[in-house]
N, C-alpha and C positions, 0 to 999 in steps of 0.2 A: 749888367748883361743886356746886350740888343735883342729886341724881339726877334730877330731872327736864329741869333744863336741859343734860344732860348727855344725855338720849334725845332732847329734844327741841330743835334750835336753836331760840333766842329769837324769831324771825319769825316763825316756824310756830306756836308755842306763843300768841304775842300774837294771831295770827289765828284761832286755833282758839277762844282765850278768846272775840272778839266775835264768834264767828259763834255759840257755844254763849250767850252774854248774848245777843244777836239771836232767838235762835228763841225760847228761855227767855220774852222779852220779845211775841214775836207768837202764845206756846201761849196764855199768862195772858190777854193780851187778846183772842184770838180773832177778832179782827176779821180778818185774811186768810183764817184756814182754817177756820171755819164760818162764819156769817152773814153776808151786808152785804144793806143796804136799796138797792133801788134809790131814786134821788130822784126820779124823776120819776113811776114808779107807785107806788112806796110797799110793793113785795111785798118780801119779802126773797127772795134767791136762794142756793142752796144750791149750793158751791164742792164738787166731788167732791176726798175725801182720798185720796194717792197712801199718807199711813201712818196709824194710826189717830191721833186727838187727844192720848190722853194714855198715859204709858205707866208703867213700865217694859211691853214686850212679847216676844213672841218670834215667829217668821215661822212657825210653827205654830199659833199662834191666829189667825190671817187667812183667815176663812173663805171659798173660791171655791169658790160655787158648780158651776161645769164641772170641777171636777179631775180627777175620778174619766174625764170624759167624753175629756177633753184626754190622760190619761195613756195610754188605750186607744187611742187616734189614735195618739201619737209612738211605739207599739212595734207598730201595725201596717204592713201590705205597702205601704201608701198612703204612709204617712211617710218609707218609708226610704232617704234622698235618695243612700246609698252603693250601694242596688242599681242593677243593672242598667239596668232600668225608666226610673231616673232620672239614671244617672252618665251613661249611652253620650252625649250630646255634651260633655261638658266638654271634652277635648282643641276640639273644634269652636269654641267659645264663651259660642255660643247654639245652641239645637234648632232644628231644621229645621220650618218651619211645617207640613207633612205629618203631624209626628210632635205638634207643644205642644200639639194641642187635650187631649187624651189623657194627656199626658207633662210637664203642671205647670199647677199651678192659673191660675198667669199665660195661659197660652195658650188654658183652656178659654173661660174669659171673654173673654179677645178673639175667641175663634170665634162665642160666643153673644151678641157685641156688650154685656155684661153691665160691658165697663169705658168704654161712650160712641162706642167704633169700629164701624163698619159688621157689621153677624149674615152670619154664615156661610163666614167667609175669616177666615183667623190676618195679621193686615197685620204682625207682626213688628216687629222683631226679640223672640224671647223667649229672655231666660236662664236660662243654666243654674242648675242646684241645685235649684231647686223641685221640688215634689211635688204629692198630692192633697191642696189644703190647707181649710182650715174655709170659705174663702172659694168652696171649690168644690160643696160641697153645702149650706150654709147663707147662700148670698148671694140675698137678697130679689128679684131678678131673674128666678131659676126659676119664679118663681110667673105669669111672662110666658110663661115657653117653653109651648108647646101643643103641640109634635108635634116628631118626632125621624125625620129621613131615614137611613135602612139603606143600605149599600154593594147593596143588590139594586136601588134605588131606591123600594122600598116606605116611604111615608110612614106613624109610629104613633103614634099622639097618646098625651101624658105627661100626667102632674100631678105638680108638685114635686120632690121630689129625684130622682123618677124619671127627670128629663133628666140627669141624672150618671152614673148609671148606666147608661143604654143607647147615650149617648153614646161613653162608652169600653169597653163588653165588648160590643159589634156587632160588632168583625173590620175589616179594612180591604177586603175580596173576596168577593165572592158567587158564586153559580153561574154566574149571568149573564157573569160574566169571562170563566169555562170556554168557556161555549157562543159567544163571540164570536169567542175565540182560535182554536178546532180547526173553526170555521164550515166546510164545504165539503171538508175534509180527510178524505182514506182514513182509516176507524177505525186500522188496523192496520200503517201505513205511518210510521216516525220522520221526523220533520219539527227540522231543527236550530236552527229558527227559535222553537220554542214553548220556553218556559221554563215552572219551576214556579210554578205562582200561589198566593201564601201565602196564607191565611185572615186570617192573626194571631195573637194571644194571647185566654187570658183570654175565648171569644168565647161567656158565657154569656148576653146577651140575644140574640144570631144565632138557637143552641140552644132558646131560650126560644119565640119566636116561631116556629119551628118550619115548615112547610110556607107558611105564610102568609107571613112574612117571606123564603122563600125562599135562606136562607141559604147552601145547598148547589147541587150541582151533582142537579138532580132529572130524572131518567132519561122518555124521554120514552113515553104512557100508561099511567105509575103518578101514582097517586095520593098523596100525602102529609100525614101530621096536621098540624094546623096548631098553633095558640100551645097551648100547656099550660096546660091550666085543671086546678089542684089543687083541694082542699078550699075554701070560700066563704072562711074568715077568711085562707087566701093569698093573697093578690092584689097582692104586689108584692115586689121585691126584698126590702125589710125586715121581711117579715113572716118570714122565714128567716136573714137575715142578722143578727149587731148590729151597726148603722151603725160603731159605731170599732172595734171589735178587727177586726168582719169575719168572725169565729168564727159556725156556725151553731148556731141555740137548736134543741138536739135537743127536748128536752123535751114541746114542743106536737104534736111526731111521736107522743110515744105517744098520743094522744088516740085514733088510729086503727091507727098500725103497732104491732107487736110486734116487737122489735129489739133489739140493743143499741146502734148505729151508725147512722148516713143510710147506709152504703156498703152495709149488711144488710138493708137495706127492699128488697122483694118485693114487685111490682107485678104479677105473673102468675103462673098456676098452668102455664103451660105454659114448658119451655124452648126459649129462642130460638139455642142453641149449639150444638144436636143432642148436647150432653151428656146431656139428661133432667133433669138434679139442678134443681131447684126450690126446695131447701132453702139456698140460697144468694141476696144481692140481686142484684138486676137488672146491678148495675153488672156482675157478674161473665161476666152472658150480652155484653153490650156490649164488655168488654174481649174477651173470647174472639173474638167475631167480629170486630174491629179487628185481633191479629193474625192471622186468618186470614187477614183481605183484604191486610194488610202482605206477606204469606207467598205470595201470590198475585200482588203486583206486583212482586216480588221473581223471581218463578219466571218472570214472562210478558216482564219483559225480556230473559230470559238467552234462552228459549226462541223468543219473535214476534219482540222487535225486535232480538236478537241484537246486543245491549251491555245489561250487567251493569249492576245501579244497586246502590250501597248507603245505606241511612240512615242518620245521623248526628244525632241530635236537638240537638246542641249546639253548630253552627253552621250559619250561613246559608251557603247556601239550601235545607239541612238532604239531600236525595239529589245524590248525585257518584258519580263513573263509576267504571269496576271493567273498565275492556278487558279485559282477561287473565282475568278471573272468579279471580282470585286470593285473594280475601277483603280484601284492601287497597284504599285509597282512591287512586286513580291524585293524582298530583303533576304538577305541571309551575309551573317558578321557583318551590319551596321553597313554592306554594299548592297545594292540593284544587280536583279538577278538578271541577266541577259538572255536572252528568248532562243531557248534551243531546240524546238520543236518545229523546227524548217521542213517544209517540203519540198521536191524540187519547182512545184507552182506557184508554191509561194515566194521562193526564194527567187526565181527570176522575175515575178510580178512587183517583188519588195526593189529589187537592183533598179529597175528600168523608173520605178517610181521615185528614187533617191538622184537618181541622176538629172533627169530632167527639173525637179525640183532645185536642184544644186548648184544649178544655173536661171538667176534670178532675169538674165537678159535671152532666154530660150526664144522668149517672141521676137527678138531682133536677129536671133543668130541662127536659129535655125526651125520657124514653128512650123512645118509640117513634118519634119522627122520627129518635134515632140510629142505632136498629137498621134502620130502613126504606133508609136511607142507606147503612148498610153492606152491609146483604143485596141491595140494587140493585146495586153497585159488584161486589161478590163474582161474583152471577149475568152481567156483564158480562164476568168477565175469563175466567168458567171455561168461556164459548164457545169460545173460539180456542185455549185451554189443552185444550181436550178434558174437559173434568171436568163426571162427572154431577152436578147442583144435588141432585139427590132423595136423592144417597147420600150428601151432607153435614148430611143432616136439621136444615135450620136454616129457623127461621117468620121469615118480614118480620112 
């Protein structure tokens, strides 16, 4: 027996013989995999190759064009179908139509009617695994979308891939929630009936649009900035972001800041923290007054509504109760007891704080509606707290 009939039984080998004579026979003549004429017009039509013509080759010389574009997709937050973002319903099946406009390519299209179903309702079922896929920001369909409805109700008209992005970093709650839920209710009286209203994730077209969009819980006569207009050549998501990594191009920053970082750009000469220090970025005045105002809903339940809350950022519904003021998360059946002793001052000073927090790029996207937002919320709590605003020396 030949070594080769010996690796290979005879069947296999006879078949591999005519299929290698077979293609051998349709390279040379060509006639399936480049040209044929049509007979009736006379054009010839050109058969797209799944491998090149002729070879030897190697899958290195196959040149695609998107690679470079595709490879920065599959290793961004968008692609990756094991986070969170994307796993939470698998145990389920399929995602909850609430959540697939946002949470896979499949559902955003059936919300935007962009796969022949009815715009503006997910009709479901969508499955699991999906992600932000190519089909979500380059399907020819967006070039239909004109305008994009905000959980405030405020309608903003788009162009292009713009409707993917405002789509899903808008937030699923606005102010408007707030002011519905605490309608009528004692500022300073706990009501067991009001739960936390989450903002959401991610919510930096809310932050973007700013006073206009309404995105927060906005204190009633003040005033607040409206959308953030940067520099003229800014004017849209990707003029800061790159579409597939997601990473932002510092670079066109220095054109005006002087930095080494987006987190080190300095938008004012004055400070907003009552620190003074100006030699640091804005981000820094905003996180400082975020946790002050934390620090202050924190104090005004132990003290007003006399039950303890604590935060938890890494589960829902992220504040739970603290009876005992213990420094522990109260338990009952082996779960965290979720914090139901809301007031209506706390409960929009809690909103306005989750929000701005939720958006990790607020100093790019919109810091003075953050800061106005938090110095609103802060000056709200430190009435009933007793605390002087003027001795915290901090600017709206």
């Amino acid at each position: 027996m030949s070594i080769s009939s010996h690796l290979f039984p005879s069947g296999l080998l006879a078949r591999g013989f005519v299929i290698a004579v077979w293609l051998a026979a349709m390279i040379a003549g060509g006639a399936v995999f480049g040209q044929t004429t049509d007979t009736e017009t006379g054009e010839e039509a050109v058969i797209p190759f799944a491998l090149p013509q002729s070879g030897p080759f190697t899958p290195a010389e196959i040149e695609i064009g998107n690679d470079q574009a595709i490879a920065d997709w599959f290793r961004s937050a968008h692609a990756n179908a094991a986070s969170q973002a994307f796993s939470h319903w698998d145990d389920e099946g399929e995602i909850n139509a609430s959540c697939a406009t946002c949470h896979s390519g499949e559902g955003f299209r059936d919300f935007h009617g962009l796969d022949g179903t009815p715009a503006g309702v997910v009709d479901g079922p969508i499955n699991v695994g999906g992600v932000v896929d190519c089909g979500t920001c380059h399907n020819a369909g967006l070039a239909q979308i004109e305008e994009i409805t905000f959980p405030s109700g405020v309608v903003h008209p788009v162009q292009g891939v713009e409707a993917s992005c405002l789509t899903c970093h808008q937030g699923r709650s606005a102010g408007i929630d707030v002011v519905e839920a605490i309608a009528g209710l004692p500022d300073d009286e706990p009501n067991a009936e009001l739960r936390f209203i989450n903002p959401h994730y991610a919510t930096a077209a809310a932050t973007w649009l700013g006073g206009y969009g309404a995105a927060g819980y906005q204190y009633e006569g003040q005033e607040y900035s409206g959308r953030f207009f940067h520099a003229r050549p800014v004017a849209s998501c990707n003029s800061c972001h790159q579409p597939h990594t997601l990473e932002v191009e510092f670079e066109p920053c220095l054109t005006c800041h002087l930095a080494d970082s987006p987190q080190e750009i300095r938008i004012a000469r004055q400070s907003y923290d009552g620190s003074g220090d100006t030699s640091v970025g804005i981000r820094s005045d905003i996180m400082a007054n975020a946790d002050t105002l934390l620090g202050l809903i924190e104090a005004y339940t132990v003290e007003i509504a006399e039950a303890p809350v604590i935060y938890d950022g890494n589960r829902y519904p992220y504040f739970f109760s603290d009876a005992n003021n213990d420094g522990e998360i109260d338990m009952s059946e082996g779960r965290p007891v979720a914090y139901s002793a809301w007031t209506p001052r706390s409960l929009r000073a809690a909103f306005n704080w989750k929000l701005v927090t939720a958006d990790p790029g607020n100093y790019a996207h919109n810091p003075q509606y953050s800061l106005e937002l938090l110095y609103d919320a802060i000056a709200d709590l430190s009435g009933p707290l007793g605390i002087d605003m003027d001795a915290l020396n901090l600017l709206r």
